[in-house]
Phi, psi and omega in degrees: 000150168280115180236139170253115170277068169305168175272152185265157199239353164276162213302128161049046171230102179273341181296175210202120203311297203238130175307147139308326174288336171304305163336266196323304182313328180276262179020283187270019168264008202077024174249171188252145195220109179248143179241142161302133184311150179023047175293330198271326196301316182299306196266027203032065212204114189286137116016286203283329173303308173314323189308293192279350169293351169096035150250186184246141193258129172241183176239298185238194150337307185280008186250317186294319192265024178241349168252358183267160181228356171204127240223072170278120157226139204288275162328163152293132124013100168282242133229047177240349192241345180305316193290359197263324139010119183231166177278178214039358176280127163322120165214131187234110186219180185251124196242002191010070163290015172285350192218045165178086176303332173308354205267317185288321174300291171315312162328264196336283178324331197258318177126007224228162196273084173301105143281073224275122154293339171245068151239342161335114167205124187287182212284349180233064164081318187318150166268089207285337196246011157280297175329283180316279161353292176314305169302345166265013177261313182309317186285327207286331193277021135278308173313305184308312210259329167292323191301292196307344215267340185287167212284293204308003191210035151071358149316157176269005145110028171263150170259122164343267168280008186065185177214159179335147073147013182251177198261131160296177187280170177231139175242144207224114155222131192266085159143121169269010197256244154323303153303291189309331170289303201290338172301286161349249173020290181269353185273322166257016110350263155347303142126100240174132172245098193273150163270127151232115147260163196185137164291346166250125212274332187288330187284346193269332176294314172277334175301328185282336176306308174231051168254153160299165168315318195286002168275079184285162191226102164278120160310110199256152174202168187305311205290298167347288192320281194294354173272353166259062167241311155315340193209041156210140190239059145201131185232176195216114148285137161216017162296133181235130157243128199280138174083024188212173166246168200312150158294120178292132175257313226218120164258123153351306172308314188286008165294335180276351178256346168304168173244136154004109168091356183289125174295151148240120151233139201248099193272342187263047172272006174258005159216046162105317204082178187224029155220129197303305159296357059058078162234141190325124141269207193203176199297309173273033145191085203270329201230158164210164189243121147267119173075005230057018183261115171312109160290124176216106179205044149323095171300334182235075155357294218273001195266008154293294216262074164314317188323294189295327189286287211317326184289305206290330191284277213295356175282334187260327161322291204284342168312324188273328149298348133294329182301291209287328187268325173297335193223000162102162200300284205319284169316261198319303167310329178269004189232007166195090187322346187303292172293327180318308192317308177313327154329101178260313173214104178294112162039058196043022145298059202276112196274041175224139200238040136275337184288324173307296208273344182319279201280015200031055171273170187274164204254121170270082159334100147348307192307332196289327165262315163257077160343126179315144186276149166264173206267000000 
């Protein structure tokens, strides 16, 4: 197979689909792998590495997606990039349609076989190729939300963990799972005196198991929600329904009950987001202010730290980008339900039916392309 690496092109996303050691793996099954000049460069990964890894170096975009049969990328597709979409061409990125019709709409118009990596999901619901990202978003929105939380950058002027004989900041983290945990994780490190709600009571239950003390664990509801909101100065949206978009947690009214200077970081705003005020910004103008409550609401997180993303993405990537390249979209979905899952839209067809219902499209049965196996 032919696979094509663009340099990704949205704001300040330094990450990069694939490693030169990924390169080498398809390389030496025999595919051909072309990467775009310094595609690579933001996450530190030379030209010249690509070279040696057996890929071919191109100059621009439209010649890697006008020679590729699989279009690997971190982001979605902009739009400067709909048109270079050919039909039947594979493209396996993270495209969260639920939360941007325009994106969805060009998909459909181009033909072309959308692979979301993050609903690739295995039989018992986990997300292997969200999982690496989540965890660096999760860990990134405490780092992110400690900075913001200082005065010169409109905080309410707290340190994170306090200091002998002063009280830590208190977190609000909206989520037990993936983000929410790696959040957990570091904020109380930090020595931070954390909150996680969640609607599943078996996950707040392991969490209370193996969290430090300073974690406590609640059950969420409105009510719960608006009673911490008044004493606490940093919150973490980290709610997911994988393929669909987030459930509003924190409504515009409930800003008024925040203090001055209190952080939002919203990590699921690349699915609609779970705070009602919350629309994507970008690494270079990360914040905004509503009611005096700071917004930090970056869509691509983890594409500050590349180095660290770009390794971790192709480490849950590439078994499947192999797969996908030894035996073609069809075959390899239909022999590892994993990917079946990831299938969002087939040849204008959208077969993920949170995608459907997001815009009211009409809904396709996955089967209609991939049959079921039989048992």
């Amino acid at each position: 197979m032919v696979i094509g690496v663009p340099k990704e092109i949205k704001n300040n996303e330094n990450r990069v689909a694939l490693t030169p050691a990924g390169a080498k793996e398809l390389t030496k099954r025999g595919h051909t792998v072309y990467v775009q000049t310094s595609a690579g460069s933001g996450s530190g990964f030379s030209d010249e590495e690509y070279r040696g890894a057996g890929a071919e170096l191109l100059e621009s975009a439209h010649d890697i997606f006008a020679r590729a049969e699989m279009i690997m990328k971190v982001k979605e597709p902009v739009g400067e990039e709909y048109g270079l979409i050919r039909k039947d061409q594979l493209v396996f990125t993270y495209f969260h349609f639920a939360s941007n019709e325009p994106l969805t709409r060009a998909m459909i118009d181009s033909g072309a076989i959308c692979l979301s990596y993050e609903t690739v999901e295995k039989p018992d619901g986990s997300l292997p190729l969200l999982i690496p990202m989540s965890e660096a978003a999760g860990r990134m929105a405490i780092q992110e939300g400690a900075k913001y939380l200082e005065k010169p950058l409109k905080g309410r002027g707290i340190l994170l963990g306090g200091v002998p004989g002063v009280r830590p900041a208190k977190v609000l983290i909206l989520g037990a799972g993936v983000v929410g945990t790696n959040a957990a994780k570091i904020a109380a490190g930090m020595g931070a005196d954390v909150i996680v709600v969640d609607v599943n009571l078996a996950r707040l239950r392991y969490l209370d198991d193996v969290m430090p003390g300073n974690v406590r664990t609640l059950v969420s509801n409105e009510y719960a929600i608006r009673q911490l909101l008044p004493e606490v100065d940093l919150i973490v949206g980290a709610v997911l329904i994988p393929g669909a978009k987030a459930p509003r947690l924190i409504t515009r009214d409930m800003l008024k009950s925040m203090r001055p200077g209190t952080v939002l970081v919203d990590v699921a705003v690349d699915q609609g987001g779970c705070i009602e005020t919350c629309t994507p910004t970008t690494h270079e103008n990360p914040t905004f202010i509503i009611d005096g409550v700071v917004h930090y609401c970056v869509a691509n997180m983890p594409g500050a730290v590349p180095h660290t993303s770009t390794l971790a993405l192709t480490n849950a990537t590439l078994p499947y980008a192999v797969k996908l390249a030894n035996y073609g979209w069809v075959n390899a979905c239909r022999d590892n339900d994993d990917l079946k899952r990831g299938l969002n839209i087939i040849r204008g067809d959208v077969v993920y039916p949170a995608v459907a219902e997001a815009f009211n499209l009409a809904y396709t049965p996955i089967d209609k392309y991939i049959p079921s196996r039989q048992s």
